[in-house]
N, C-alpha and C positions, 0 to 999 in steps of 0.2 A: 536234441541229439537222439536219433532213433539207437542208438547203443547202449544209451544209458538204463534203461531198463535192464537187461543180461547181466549188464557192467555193476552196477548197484546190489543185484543177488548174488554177483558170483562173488562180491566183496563181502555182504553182509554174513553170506556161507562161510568164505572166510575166517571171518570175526568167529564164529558159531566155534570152527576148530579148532583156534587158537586157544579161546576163551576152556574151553575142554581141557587141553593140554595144559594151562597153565594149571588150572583147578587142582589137579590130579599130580601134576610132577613137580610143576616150582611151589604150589603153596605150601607142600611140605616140606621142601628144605627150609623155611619162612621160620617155622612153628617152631620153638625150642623146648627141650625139654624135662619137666618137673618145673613146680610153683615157686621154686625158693626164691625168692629175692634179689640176690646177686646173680642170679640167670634169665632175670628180667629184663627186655630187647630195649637196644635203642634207636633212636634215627634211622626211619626209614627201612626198617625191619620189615616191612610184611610190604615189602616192594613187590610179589607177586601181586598181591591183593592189587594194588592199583595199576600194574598193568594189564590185568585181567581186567579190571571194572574198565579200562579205557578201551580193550578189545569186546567187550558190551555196549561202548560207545558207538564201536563201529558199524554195530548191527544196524539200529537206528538209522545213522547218517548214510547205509548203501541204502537204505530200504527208500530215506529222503531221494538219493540219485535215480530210484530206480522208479519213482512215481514221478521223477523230473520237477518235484519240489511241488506239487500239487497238495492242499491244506484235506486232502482226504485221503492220502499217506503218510504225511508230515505228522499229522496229530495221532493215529494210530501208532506209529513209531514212537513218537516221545513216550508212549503210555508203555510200549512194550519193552521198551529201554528200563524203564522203569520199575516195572512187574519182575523183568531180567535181573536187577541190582538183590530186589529181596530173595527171587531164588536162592540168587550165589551164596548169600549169608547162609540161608537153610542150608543151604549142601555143604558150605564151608565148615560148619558143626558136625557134619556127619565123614570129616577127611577120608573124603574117597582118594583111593591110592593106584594105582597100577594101569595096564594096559585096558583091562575089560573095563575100570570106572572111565575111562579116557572113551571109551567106543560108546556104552551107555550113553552120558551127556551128550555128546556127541549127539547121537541118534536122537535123543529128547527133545536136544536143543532144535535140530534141524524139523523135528516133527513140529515143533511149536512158532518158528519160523513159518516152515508150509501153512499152517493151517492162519496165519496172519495172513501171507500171501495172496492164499486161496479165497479170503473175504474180501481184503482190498480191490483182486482182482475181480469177486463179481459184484462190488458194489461199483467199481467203475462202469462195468459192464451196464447195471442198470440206470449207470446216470447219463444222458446224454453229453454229449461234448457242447463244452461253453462256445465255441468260436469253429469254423473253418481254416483261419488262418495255422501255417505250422509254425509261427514265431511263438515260443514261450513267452505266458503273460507278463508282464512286468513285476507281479507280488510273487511267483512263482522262482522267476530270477534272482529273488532279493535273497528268497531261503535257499536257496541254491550255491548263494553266494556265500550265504552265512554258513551254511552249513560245511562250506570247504575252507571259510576263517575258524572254525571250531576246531578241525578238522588239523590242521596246520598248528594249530597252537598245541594240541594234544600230541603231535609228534615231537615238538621242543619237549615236553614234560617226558615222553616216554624214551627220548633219544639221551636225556638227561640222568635220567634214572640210577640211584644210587643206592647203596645197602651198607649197613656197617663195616663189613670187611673189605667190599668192593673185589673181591678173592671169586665170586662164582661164576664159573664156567655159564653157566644158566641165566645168569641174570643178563649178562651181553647177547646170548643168543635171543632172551625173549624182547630185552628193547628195541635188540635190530628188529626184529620181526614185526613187533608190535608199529615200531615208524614205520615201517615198509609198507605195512597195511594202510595207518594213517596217512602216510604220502599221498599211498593209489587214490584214496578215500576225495583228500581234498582236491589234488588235480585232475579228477574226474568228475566232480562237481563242478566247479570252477568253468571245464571247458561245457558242460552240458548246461550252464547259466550262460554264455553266450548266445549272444543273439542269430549266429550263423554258423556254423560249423566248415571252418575252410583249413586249408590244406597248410597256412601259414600257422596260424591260430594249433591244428593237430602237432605241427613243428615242434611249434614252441612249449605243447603240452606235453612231448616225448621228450626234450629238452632240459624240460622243470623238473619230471622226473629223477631223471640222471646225476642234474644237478643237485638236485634235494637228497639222494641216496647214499650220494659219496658224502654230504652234509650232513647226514647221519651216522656214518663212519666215522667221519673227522670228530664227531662229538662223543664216538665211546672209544675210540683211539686216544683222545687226549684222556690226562689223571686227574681221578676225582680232585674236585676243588677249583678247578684249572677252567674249565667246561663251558665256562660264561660268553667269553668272547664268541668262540665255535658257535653255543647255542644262540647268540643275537645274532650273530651271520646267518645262521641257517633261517632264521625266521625273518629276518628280512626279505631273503631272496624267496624264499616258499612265499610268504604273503603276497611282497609285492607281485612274483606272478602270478598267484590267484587275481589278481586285480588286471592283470596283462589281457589273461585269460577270458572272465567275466564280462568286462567292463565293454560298454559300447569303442567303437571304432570310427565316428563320424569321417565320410568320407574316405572308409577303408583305413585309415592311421590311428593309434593309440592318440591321444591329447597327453602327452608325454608330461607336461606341467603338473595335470591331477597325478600320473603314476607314481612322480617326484614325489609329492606332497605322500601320498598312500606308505613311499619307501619309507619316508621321515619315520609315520607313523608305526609303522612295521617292524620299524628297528627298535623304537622305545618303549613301544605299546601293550609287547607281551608280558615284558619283564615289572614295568609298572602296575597293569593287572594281577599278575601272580603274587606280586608283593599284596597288595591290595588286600587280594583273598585271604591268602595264606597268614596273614598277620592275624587277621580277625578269628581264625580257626583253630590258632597255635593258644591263642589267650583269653575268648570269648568262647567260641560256641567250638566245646571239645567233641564235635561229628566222629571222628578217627577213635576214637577214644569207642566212639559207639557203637559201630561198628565191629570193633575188634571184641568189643564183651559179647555183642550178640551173637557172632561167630564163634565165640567161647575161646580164644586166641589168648594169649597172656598179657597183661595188659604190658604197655610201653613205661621204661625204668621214670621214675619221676621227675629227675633232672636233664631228660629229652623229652622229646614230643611227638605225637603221634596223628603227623597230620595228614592229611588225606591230599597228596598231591592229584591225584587223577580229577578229585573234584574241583580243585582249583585250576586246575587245566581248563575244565570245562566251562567256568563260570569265565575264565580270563578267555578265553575264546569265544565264549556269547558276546561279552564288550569289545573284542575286537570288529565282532559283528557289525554291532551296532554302528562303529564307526568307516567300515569295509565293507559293508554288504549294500554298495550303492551301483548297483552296474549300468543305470542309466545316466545320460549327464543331468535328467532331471532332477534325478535322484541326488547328484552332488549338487547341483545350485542350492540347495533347502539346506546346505551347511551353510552357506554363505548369512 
């Protein structure tokens, strides 16, 4: 998809502003304050924190869109996604506040974007191209593919999003915003993993969108608690068109049988990884916990817990991968 290049930095820029804002305005509603004991947060307190670290996600996964899944933008991105996460902590200790820390970042962030950009770009430059053909390679496809099941799963987690009071004007504005991101993210991937770029195929991309948007309304319109149903709907329909989208067309037609199977999995797949994750983080390996001390944050009251949704988002979207990110039917026969 010659789009996906522009498409992929204008999202990761995006992520860059989002990520700013959040830092700056929702992390401090988050923060409570004085150490005393009974003003120690609970569930899902510092729900900026993780919609921010998942608008950090985004940067990565435009930067994947925009190198069209090629392993010498792919692996620079993870690394920068990464380098990104430890930032936020340092900055998060230092609660920048206001309009001018919102334009700072900002500016940082995109300088440090650029200057990723600017290598990737001539190191493309000086490698020759693998092939003449314009068909994206098949291994290129696959991350392409995964990276818009990651992508899709991270909108369930952020269109979910909850806080103790569930009372903040902010907290709805930033999860819309934040899925809205993640939407464009996966169904942009999704169609630039396709093997041809057609006019049906662009339909049904404009389509998925629309549908996935109002599917992220539906899920901060309904009441905390309530939210399940809404959110397996939406990731059903978002998955399975990622696979609509990706997935070869032999003879011009989806193979409507595998999409089935893809729907099955789609619909039970996110909520069984998330479980998966999240159980092991709540009672094993206290991450959230570690984060919030290194960020100097207060820790989480003792009879709740303090778990790091954004990362179980993202681990439950890598294993969606795994089982989604097949867009050739060669690719599916190896399940058989």
């Amino acid at each position: 998809m010659r789009s996906a290049r522009p498409v992929g930095l204008l999202l990761s820029a995006a992520a860059v502003a989002l990520w700013a804002y959040g830092m700056t305005t929702w992390q401090p509603l988050t923060e409570p304050l004085g150490p005393w004991s009974e003003s120690l947060p609970g569930n899902n307190a510092y729900w900026a924190r993780d919609l921010r670290f998942m608008a950090i996600m985004a940067v990565p996964l435009g930067l994947v869109l925009a190198g069209r899944g090629q392993v010498r933008w792919s692996g620079p991105a993870v690394v920068l996604g990464g380098c990104w996460i430890a930032a936020d902590v340092a900055v998060d200790r230092g609660d920048p506040i206001g309009v001018d820390a919102t334009v700072l970042l900002a500016v940082a962030g995109y300088a440090a974007l650029a200057v990723v950009v600017a290598l990737l770009l001539w190191w493309e430059r000086r490698t020759p191209p693998r092939r003449e053909s314009d068909m994206t390679p098949a291994a290129d496809r696959r991350v392409l593919t995964g990276a818009a099941c990651v992508a899709g799963v991270l909108t369930l987690v952020a269109a979910a999003m909850e806080s103790p009071t569930d009372r903040e004007p902010e907290l709805n504005q930033g999860a819309l915003a934040t899925a809205a991101l993640l939407v464009a993210v996966a169904v942009g991937a999704a169609l630039a993993a396709a093997p041809a770029r057609t006019r049906v195929r662009v339909g049904l991309a404009a389509g998925l969108v629309v549908v996935a948007l109002l599917g992220v309304g539906l899920v901060r319109a309904t009441a905390p608690g309530e939210r399940l149903l809404p959110e397996v709907a939406l990731g059903a329909v978002l998955l399975t068109g990622v696979t609509v989208l990706a997935w070869d067309w032999p003879g011009g037609r989806p193979i409507w049988w595998h999409h089935a199977l893809a729907a099955l999995i789609a619909l039970v797949g996110p909520l069984v990884f998330l479980v998966a994750t999240a159980v092991p983080m709540m009672l094993l390996l206290p991450i959230g916990a570690s984060f919030t001390a290194l960020a100097g944050n207060s820790p989480i009251h003792a009879a709740d817990s303090d778990l790091l949704v954004s990362l179980a988002g993202l681990l439950s979207g890598l294993g969606m991968a795994v089982l989604l990110a097949r867009p050739s039917v060669e690719d599916r026969r190896k399940l058989r």
